[in-house]
Every structure is written in C-alpha cells, then in structure tokens.
C-alpha positions, -999 to 999 in steps of 0.1 A, spaced: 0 0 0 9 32 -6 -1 59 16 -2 96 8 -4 126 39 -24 156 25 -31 190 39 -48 220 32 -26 225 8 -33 229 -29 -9 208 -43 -28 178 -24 -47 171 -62 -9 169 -73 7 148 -49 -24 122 -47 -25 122 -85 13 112 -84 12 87 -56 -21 69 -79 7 66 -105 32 51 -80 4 31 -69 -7 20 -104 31 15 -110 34 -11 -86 6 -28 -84 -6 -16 -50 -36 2 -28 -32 39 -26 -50 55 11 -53 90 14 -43 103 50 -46 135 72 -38 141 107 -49 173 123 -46 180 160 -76 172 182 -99 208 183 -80 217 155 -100 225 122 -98 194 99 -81 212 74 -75 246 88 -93 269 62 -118 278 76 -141 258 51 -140 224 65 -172 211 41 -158 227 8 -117 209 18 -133 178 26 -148 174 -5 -122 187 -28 -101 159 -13 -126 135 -8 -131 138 -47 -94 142 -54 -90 107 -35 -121 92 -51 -105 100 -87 -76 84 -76 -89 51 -70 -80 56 -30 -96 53 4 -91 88 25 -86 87 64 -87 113 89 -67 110 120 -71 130 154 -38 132 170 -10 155 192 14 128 173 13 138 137 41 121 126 39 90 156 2 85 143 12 88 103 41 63 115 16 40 135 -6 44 104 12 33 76 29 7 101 -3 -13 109 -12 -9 73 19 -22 56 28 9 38 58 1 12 61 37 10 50 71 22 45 102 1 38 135 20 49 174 12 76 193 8 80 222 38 102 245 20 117 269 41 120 248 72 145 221 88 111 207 103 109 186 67 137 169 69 131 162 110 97 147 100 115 122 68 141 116 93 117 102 117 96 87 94 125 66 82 132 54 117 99 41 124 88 30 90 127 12 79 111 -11 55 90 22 36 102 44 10 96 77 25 91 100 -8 89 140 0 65 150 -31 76 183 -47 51 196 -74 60 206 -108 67 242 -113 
C-alpha cells in the first residue's frame, strides 16, 4: 500500500495524483491520509465542508480510500498508520523553508525502515 499525507494544501490534487501513478506503478492500494490536532480545524481553512470534499473527490478519482486522524502525534500516528497498514512507502509534502521537513523524513524513516519515505515536490 501506498499511503499519501495531504493537507490543506493545494498541491494535495498533485501529490495524490502522483502517488495513484506510483500506486498503479506497482501494483498496489493507494489511502489518502490526514492528521490534524484534536480541536483543531480538519483542514484549517476555515471551510472544512468545501476541503473535505475537494479531497474527498481528489481521492475518489484516484482510486484511494481517505482517512482522517485525530492526534497531538502527527508524525507518531502517520508512522503507527502506515505501520499497521503495511505501507511500502509514504508520500507527503515538501516544507520549503524549514528544517522541520527533513526532521519529519528523518523520523519517518526510523519508524517505518522497511517504507520508501518519498517528500513530493510539485511541478513548477
């Protein structure tokens, strides 16, 4: 399975669209997945109904289940997630501007060692 984090983001369409053909590729499930801190706003625009949909769609085009995940632990529960799911790899966003990206692939890779962990980077 492949497993694909999305945010709020724009470029979720993108990265889900590329992790289908990875899934596709090799032969394997594709699950869309978000985790957002409990009280938090699911997506954090302010829109929750019109996000969920875009992605719910976005996901549904893709051929993939999407999962929302309450948790303090984003990248513990994306971890535990992909883990208990047998994830062969991981694709999530790029953070430009921040050392936090490479912390989270860092960590990632320590708990998932038998996953690809794949930082997406959209086409200009």
């Amino acid at each position: 399975m492949i497993v694909v984090c999305v945010t709020a983001r724009t470029t979720c369409s993108a990265m889900i669209a590329y992790a289908a053909e990875l899934a596709k590729e090799r032969g394997e499930a594709l699950t869309v997945v978000h985790v957002c801190r409990p009280g938090e706003d699911i997506l954090g625009t302010g829109d929750t109904g019109a996000a969920l949909q875009y992605l719910f769609e976005c996901s549904k085009a893709a051929g993939a289940e999407m999962h929302f995940i309450r948790s303090e632990k984003i990248t513990r529960s994306i971890a535990a997630y992909a883990g208990e799911n047998g994830a062969t790899a991981v694709v999530l966003g790029r953070l430009h501007g921040s050392g936090e990206e490479s912390r989270i692939v860092e960590k990632l890779r320590r708990r998932l060692p038998a996953a690809e962990i794949i930082p997406f980077d959209p086409p200009a």
